[in-house]
C-alpha positions in Angstrom: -13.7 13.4 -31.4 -11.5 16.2 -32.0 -7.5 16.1 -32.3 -7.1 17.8 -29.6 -9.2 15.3 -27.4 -7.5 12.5 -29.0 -4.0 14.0 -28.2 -4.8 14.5 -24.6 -6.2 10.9 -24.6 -3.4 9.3 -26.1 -1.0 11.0 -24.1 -3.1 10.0 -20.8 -2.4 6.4 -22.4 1.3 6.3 -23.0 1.7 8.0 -19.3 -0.2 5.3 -18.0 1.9 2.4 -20.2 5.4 4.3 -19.0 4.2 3.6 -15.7 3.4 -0.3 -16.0 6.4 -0.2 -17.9 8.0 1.2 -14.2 6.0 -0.7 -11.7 6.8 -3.8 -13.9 10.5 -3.1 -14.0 10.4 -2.3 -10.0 8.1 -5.1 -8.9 8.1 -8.0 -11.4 9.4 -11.4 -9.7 11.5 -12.1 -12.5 15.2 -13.2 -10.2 14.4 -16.6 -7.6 16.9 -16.5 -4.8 17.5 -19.7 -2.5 19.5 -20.4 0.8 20.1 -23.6 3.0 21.6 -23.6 6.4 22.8 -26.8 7.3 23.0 -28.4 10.2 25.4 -31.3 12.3 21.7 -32.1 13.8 19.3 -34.5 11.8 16.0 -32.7 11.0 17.5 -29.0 11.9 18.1 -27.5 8.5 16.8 -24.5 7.1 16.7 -23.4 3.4 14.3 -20.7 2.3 13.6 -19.3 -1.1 12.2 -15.2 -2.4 11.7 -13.4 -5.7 13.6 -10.2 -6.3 12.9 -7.6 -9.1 15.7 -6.6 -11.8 16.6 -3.8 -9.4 17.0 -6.8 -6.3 13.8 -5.8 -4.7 12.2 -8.5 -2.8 9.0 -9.0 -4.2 6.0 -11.5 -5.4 3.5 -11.7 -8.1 1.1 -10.3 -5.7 2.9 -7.2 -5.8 3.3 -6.6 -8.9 0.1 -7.7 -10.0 -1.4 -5.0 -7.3 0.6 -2.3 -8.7 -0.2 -2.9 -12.2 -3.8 -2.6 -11.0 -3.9 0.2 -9.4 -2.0 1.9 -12.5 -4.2 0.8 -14.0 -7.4 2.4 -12.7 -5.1 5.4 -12.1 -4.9 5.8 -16.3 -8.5 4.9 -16.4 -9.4 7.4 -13.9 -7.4 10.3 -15.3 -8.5 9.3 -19.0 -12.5 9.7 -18.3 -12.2 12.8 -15.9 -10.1 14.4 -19.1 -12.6 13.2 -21.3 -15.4 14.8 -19.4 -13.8 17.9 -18.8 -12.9 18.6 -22.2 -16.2 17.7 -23.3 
């Protein structure tokens, strides 16, 4: 492998961890937010609970894990079609 190929390769790498690095920052559920409403009637009270990102995005795990996925497969992608066309 020649430096030049590695380079390219580990740049492809650290783009692809800056961007977990984003997607986790945007969509991690890392803040739990609850609420109750109550009420004078027996039986009629609400509460509800949801997961926000540092930045207050609502979000869940599913999310985030989805992202990091697809960012995934997006470095992976970009890594092997570099690969081969420097090849």
């Amino acid at each position: 492998m020649g430096t030049g190929r590695r380079r390219t390769r580990v740049g492809v790498v650290w783009t692809g961890a800056v961007a977990v690095l984003i997607v986790s920052i945007l969509f991690a559920p890392l803040i739990g937010v609850g609420w109750c409403s109550d009420a004078d009637e027996t039986g009629t009270s609400v509460c509800g609970s949801s997961q926000r990102s540092v930045l207050g995005f609502e979000t869940n795990v599913w999310v985030w894990l989805g992202a990091v996925i697809l960012v995934v497969i997006g470095t992976v992608t970009v890594a092997r079609s570099t690969a081969k066309r420097l090849n």
